[in-house]
C-alpha positions as MATLAB code, in Angstrom:
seq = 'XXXXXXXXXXXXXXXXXXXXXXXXXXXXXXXXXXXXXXXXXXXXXXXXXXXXXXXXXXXXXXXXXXXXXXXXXXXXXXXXXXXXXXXXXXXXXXXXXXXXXXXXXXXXXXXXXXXXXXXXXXXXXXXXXXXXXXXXXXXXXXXXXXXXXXXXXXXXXXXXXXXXXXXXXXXXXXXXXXXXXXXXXXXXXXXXXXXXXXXXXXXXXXXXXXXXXXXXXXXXXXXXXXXXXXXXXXXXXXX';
ca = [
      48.224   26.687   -9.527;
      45.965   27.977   -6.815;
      43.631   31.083   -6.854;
      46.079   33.746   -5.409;
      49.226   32.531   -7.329;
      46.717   32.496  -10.862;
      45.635   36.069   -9.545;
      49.224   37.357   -8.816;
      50.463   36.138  -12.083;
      47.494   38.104  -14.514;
      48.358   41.422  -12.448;
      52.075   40.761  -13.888;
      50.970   40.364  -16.944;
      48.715   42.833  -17.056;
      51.114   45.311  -15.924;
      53.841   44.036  -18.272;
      51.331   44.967  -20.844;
      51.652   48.565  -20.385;
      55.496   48.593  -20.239;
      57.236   49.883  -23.566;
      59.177   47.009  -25.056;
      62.419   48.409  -24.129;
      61.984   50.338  -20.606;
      65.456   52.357  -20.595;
      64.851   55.339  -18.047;
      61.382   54.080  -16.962;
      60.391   53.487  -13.930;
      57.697   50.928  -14.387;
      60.264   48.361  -14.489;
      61.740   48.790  -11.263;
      58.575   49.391  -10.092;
      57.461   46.242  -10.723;
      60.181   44.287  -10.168;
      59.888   45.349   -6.816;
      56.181   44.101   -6.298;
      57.003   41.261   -7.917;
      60.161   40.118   -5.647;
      58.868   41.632   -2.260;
      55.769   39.269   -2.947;
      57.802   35.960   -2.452;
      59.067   34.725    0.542;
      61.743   35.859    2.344;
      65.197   34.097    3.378;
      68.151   34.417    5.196;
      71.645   33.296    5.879;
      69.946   31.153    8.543;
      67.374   29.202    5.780;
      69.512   28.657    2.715;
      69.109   25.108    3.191;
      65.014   25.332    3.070;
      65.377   26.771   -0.402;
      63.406   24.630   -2.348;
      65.303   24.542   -5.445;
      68.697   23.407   -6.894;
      69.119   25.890   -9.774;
      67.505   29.748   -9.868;
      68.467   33.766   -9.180;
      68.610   35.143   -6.003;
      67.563   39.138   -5.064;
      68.829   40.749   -1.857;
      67.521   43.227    0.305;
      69.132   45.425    2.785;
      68.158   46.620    5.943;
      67.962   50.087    5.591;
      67.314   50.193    1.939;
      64.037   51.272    0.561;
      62.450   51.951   -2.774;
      58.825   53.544   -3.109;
      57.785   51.728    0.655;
      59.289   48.718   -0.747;
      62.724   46.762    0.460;
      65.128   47.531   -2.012;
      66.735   45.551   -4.625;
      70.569   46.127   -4.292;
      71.973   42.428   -5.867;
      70.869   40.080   -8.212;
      72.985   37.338   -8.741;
      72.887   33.536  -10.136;
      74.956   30.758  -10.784;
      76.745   29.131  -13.888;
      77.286   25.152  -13.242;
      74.116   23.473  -12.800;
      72.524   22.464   -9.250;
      74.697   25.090   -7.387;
      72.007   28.121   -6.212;
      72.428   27.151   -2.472;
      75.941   26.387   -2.385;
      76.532   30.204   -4.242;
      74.527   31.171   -1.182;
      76.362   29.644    1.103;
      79.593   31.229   -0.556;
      78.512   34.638    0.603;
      77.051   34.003    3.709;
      78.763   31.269    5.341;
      82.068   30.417    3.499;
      84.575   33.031    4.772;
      86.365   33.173    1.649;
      86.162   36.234   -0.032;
      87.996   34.924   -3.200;
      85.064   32.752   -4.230;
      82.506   35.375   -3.521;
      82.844   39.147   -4.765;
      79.812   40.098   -3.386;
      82.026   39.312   -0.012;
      85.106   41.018   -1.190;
      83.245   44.628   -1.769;
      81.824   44.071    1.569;
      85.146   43.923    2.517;
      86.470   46.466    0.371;
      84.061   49.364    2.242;
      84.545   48.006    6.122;
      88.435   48.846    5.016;
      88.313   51.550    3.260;
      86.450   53.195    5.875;
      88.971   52.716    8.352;
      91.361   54.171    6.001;
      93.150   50.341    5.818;
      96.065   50.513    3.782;
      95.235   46.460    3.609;
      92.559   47.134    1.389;
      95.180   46.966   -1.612;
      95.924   43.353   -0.433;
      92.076   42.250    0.076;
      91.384   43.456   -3.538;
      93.692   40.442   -4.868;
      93.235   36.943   -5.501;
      95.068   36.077   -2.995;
      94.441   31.809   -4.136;
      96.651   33.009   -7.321;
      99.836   31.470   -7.080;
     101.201   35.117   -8.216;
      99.799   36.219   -5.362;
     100.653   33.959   -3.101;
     101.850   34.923    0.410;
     100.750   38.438    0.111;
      97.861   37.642    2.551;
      98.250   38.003    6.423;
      96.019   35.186    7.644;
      95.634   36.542   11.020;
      94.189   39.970    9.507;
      92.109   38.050    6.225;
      90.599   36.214    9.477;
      89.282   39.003   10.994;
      87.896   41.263    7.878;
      85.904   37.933    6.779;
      84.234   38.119   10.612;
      83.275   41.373    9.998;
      82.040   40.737    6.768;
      79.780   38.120    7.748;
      78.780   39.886   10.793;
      77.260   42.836    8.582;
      75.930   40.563    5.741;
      74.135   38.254    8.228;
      72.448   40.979   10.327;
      71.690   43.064    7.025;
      70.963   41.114    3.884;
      68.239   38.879    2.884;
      66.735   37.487    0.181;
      64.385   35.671   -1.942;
      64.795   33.188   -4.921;
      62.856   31.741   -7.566;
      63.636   29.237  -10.018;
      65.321   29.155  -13.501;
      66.444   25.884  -14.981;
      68.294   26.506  -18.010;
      71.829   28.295  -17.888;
      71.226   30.662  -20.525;
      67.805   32.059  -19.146;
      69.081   32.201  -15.653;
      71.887   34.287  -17.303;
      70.090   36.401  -19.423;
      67.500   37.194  -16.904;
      70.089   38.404  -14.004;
      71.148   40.612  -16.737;
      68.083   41.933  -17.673;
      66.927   42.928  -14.544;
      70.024   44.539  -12.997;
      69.962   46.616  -15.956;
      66.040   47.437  -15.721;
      66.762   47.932  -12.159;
      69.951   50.555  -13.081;
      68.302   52.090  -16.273;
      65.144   53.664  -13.625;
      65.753   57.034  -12.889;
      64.366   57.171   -9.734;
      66.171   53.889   -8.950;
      68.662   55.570   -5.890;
      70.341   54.359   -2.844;
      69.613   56.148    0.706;
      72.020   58.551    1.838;
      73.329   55.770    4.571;
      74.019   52.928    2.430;
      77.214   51.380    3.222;
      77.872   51.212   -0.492;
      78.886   54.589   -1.117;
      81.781   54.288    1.066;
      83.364   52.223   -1.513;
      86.068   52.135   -3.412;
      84.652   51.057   -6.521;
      83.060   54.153   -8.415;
      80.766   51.927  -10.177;
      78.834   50.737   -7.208;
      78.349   53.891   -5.447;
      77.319   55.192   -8.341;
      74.471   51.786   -9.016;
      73.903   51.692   -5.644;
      73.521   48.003   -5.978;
      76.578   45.310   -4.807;
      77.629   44.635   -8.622;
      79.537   45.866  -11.582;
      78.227   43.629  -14.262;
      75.014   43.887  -16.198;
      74.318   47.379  -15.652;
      74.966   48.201  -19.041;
      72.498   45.257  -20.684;
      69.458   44.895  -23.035;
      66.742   45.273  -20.171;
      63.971   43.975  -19.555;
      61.079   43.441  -22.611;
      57.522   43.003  -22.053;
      57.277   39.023  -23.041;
      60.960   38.790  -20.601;
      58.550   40.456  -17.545;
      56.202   37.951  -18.415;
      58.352   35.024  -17.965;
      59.674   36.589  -15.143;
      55.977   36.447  -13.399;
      55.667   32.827  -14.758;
      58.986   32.139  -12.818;
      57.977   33.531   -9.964;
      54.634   32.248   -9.355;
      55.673   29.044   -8.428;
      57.930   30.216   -5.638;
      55.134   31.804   -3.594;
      53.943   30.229   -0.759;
      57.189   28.569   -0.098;
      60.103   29.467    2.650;
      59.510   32.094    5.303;
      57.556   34.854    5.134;
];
C-alpha cells in the first residue's frame, strides 16, 4: 500500500471515528461517503471493460447533480451471481434491454412520462413474461431504449471498488443507500430528471432506486471497511 493510499485510508478512519454508531439523520455519513467515492477514479460507459475487477459495487454520478461541491451520489448498485460487476454494467449502458436493467426502465419511465406517453403503461411491464407477451411494439421499445442510452451515456458515470463476498457486497449497497437517504441535507437539484417520474419513491430519494432506503445504515466499523475497500481501487481507471 503506498504513502497516499495508507494516508487516505487513516483520514477514513479517523473520520469514521467521530460518526455515532448508527448515523440516521446525520450528515456525516453522506458527507463522507462522498469524499470517499469522488476520491477514486472515474468511469464511463466507454471504460467498463478497464474495470479492474470481476466482482464489487458501483456508484453513479450525474451530470448536473451536486452535493456540498461534490458530484452526487444518485445509484448504488451491485450484483448477485459471482464474477458479473462488468457485465451488470454493461446491462445499463450498452444492452438495450430495459427488462434486465431497472435502472434503464425508470430512465425510461421519465423520458415517457414527460411526453405525456400513454406507452409508459406498456414500458413498465416485463414485457419477456410470457403473460405479457406481445404487448410490446418493437418498433416503439426500439426507439425509447435509444433515448435511454443516449441520456445515460452523456450523463452518468461512475466509479467501483471491490467486494468479494455476496453477502458483504449486499449488505454494503444497502447500507450506504440508506446512509445516503437517512442525511437530511441529502437533496436532489431542482433540474434532476428524476423528479419527473412516475415513481413517488424516487422523486422523493432523489436517487435511481427503490430498495434499501429503508435499511440499517451505515456503523462506524461498516465505514471502516468501506475505506479498506476502497483503498485499493485508487490509482486505477481514469481519472
Amino acid at each position: 500500500m503506498n504513502q497516499k493510499t495508507t494516508s487516505n485510508l487513516k483520514t477514513a478512519q479517523a473520520l469514521s471515528a467521530v460518526l455515532p454508531e448508527a448515523m440516521t439523520g446525520d450528515s456525516a455519513a453522506a458527507d463522507q461517503l462522498h469524499q470517499i467515492f469522488n476520491s477514486l477514479p472515474v468511469y464511463s460507459w466507454q471504460t467498463i471493460k478497464d474495470v479492474p475487477f470481476k466482482d464489487g459495487i458501483y456508484i453513479v454520478f450525474e451530470k448536473g447533480e451536486t452535493y456540498k461541491g461534490l458530484p452526487r451520489i444518485v445509484r448504488v448498485g451491485t450484483h448477485t451471481s459471482p464474477g458479473r460487476l462488468k457485465q451488470r454494467l454493461r446491462s445499463h449502458f450498452l444492452s438495450e434491454h430495459h427488462n434486465s436493467s431497472i435502472f434503464r426502465k425508470n430512465i425510461g419511465k421519465v423520458l415517457l412520462n414527460q411526453d405525456h406517453d400513454s406507452y409508459l403503461a406498456i414500458w413498465t411491464l416485463d414485457t419477456s413474461k410470457a403473460k405479457n407477451a406481445g404487448k410490446a411494439d418493437k418498433s416503439k421499445e426500439a426507439e425509447i431504449e435509444h433515448r435511454v442510452s443516449a441520456y445515460m451515456r452523456e450523463a452518468f458515470t461512475f466509479c467501483v471498488f471491490p467486494v468479494a463476498n455476496k453477502e458483504e457486497r449486499l449488505r454494503l449497497e444497502a447500507a450506504i443507500i440508506a446512509a445516503l437517504h437517512q442525511a437530511d441535507d441529502f437533496k436532489a437539484s431542482p433540474a434532476w430528471l428524476g423528479r419527473d417520474s412516475p415513481e413517488e419513491i424516487i422523486r422523493e430519494c432523489g436517487m435511481w432506486l427503490k430498495q434499501g432506503l429503508t435499511a440499517n445504515p451505515l456503523t462506524r466499523d461498516e465505514m471502516e471497511r468501506l475505506a479498506e475497500l476502497t483503498a485499493s481501487s485508487k490509482g486505477q481507471g481514469d481519472s
